[in-house]
N, C-alpha and C positions, 0 to 999 in steps of 0.2 A: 053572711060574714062568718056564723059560725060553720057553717059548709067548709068553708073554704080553708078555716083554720082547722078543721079536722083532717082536712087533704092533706093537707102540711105536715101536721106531727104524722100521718100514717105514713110519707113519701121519706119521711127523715127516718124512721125507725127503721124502716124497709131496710135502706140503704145502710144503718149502724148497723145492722144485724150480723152483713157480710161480714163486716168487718171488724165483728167482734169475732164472728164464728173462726176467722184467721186466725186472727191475736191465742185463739184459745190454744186453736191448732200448733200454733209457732212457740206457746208456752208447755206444750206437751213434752214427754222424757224424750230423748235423743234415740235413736235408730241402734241396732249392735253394728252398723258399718263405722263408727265414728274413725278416722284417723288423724293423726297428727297435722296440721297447719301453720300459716305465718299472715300475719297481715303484710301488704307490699310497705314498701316503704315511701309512705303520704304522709301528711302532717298530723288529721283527725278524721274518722269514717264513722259517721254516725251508723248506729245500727236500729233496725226496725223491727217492730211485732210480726210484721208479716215480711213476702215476697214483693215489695215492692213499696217505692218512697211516699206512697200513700197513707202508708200503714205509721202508726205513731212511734216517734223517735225514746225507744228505751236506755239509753245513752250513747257513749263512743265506746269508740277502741283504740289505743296508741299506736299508731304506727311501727310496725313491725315486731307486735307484742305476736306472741305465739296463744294459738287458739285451736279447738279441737270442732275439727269438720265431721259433721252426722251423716255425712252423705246425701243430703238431701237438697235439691236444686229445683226452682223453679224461677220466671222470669225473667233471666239472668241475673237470682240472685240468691247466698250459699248462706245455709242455716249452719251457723256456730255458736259454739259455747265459751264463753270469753274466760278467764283467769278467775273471773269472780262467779262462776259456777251459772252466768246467764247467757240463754240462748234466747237468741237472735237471728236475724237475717240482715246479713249487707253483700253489696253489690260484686260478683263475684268477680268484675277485674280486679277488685281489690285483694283477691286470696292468693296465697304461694303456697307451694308444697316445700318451695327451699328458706330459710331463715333468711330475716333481712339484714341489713347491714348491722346494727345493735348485736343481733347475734352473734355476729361473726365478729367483728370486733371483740367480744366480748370471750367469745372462746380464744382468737390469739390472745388476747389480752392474758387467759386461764395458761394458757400453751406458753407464753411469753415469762410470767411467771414462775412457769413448774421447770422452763429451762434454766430461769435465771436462780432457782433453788439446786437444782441439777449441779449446776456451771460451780455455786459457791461451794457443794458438797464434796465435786471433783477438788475442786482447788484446798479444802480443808485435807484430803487425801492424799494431793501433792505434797501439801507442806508436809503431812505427819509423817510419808513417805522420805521427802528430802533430811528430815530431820534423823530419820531412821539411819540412811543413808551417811547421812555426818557423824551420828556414831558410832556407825560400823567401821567408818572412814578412821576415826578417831581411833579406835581400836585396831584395827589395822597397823595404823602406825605409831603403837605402842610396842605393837608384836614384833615390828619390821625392828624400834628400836633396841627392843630386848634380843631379839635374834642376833643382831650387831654385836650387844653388849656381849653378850656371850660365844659369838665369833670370835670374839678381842681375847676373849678369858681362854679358850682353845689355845688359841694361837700361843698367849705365852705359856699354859702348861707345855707345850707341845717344844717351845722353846727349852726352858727350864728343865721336860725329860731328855730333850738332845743334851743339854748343858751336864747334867746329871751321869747321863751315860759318857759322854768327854770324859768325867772326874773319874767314874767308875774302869774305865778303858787305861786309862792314866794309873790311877790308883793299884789296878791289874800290873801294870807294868812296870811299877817300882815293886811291888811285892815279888815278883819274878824274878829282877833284878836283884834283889838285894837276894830272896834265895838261891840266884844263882853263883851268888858271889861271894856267899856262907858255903857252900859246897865245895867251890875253887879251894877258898881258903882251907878246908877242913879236909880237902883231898890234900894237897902239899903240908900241912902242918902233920897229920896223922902220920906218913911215911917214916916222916922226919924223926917224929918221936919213938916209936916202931922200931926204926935203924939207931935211935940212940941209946932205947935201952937192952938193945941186944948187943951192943961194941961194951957195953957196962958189963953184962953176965960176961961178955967172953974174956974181958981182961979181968975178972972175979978168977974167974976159972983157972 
C-alpha cells in the first residue's frame, strides 16, 4: 500500500512539474517584439498561465480592453499583457489588431465632442463677427446721415451765395445808375452855370 502511495505522489509531481515549468515560462518579461492589441468584442476571456486551458485561470480581460501582444504564439494561443501590467495567455481568436467597438465609440464620442467645441466656437465667432458687423452698420449710417446733414447745409450756403450775388449784381446797378444820373445832371447843370456867368461878365463889361 505504501508502494503504491509513493507511485502516486511521484506520477502527480511529474505531471505539476510541466506545468509549473510553463506558468514560470508565461510569467517571464515580455519579448522586444511587443505590439499594440485589442480584445474581440466577447463578453469575458479568461486568461491562463500557460498556452493552453489547462494551465491555471489568472484572471479575465474585458472585452475589447486594449492589450499589448509580445509576439509570442503557441497552441493557438497569444501571450499578452493586460492594462494591469499582467501577462498572460488567451486564445488567439480572441485577439484584434483593430479596436473594438468601445473603442471606437469612444473615440467618436472624443471626435463628436471636439466637433461640438468646434461648432460652439465657430458660432461664438459668428456672433462676435455679426456684432462687429452691426456696428460698423451702425456707423455707417451715422456717416450716410451726417453726409446728408451736411449736403442740406451746402445746398443752402450755395443758395444764400446765389442770393447774395442777386443783391450784390443789384446793388451794382443802382450804384451805376444813380452815378450815371449824377453825371447827366452835372453835365447839363455845369454848362448852364458856365453860360450864366459869362452873359453876367459881359453885360458888367
Amino acid at each position: 500500500m505504501k508502494r503504491v502511495s509513493c507511485l502516486l505522489i511521484s506520477v502527480l509531481f511529474g505531471l505539476s512539474f510541466p506545468v509549473l515549468a510553463q506558468e514560470e515560462t508565461a510569467s517571464q518579461a515580455p519579448s522586444s517584439e511587443e505590439t499594440p492589441g485589442y480584445i474581440a468584442d466577447e463578453l469575458i476571456i479568461y486568461m491562463h498561465a500557460g498556452a493552453g486551458n489547462n494551465f491555471r485561470i489568472l484572471g479575465s480581460v474585458t472585452a475589447g480592453a486594449q492589450i499589448t501582444l509580445t509576439g509570442k504564439e503557441e497552441n493557438n494561443y497569444t501571450q499578452i499583457i493586460d492594462s494591469r501590467n499582467r501577462t498572460a495567455w488567451v486564445e488567439s481568436k480572441y485577439i484584434s489588431q483593430k479596436p473594438g467597438l468601445r473603442f471606437v465609440i469612444a473615440e467618436l464620442n472624443e471626435q463628436l465632442t471636439s466637433a461640438a467645441d468646434e461648432n460652439s466656437q465657430l458660432k461664438q465667432q459668428l456672433n462676435e463677427a455679426q456684432k462687429t458687423i452691426e456696428s460698423l452698420n451702425g456707423k455707417s449710417k451715422a456717416i450716410e446721415d451726417e453726409t446728408a446733414q451736411l449736403q442740406q447745409q451746402l445746398a443752402v450756403v450755395k443758395e444764400q451765395l446765389k442770393s447774395q450775388d442777386q443783391d450784390i449784381k443789384i446793388e451794382w446797378f443802382k450804384n451805376g445808375a444813380i452815378v450815371l444820373a449824377l453825371g447827366l445832371l452835372f453835365g447839363l447843370l455845369i454848362p448852364k452855370l458856365i453860360g450864366g456867368r459869362s452873359n453876367k461878365m459881359d453885360r458888367w463889361t
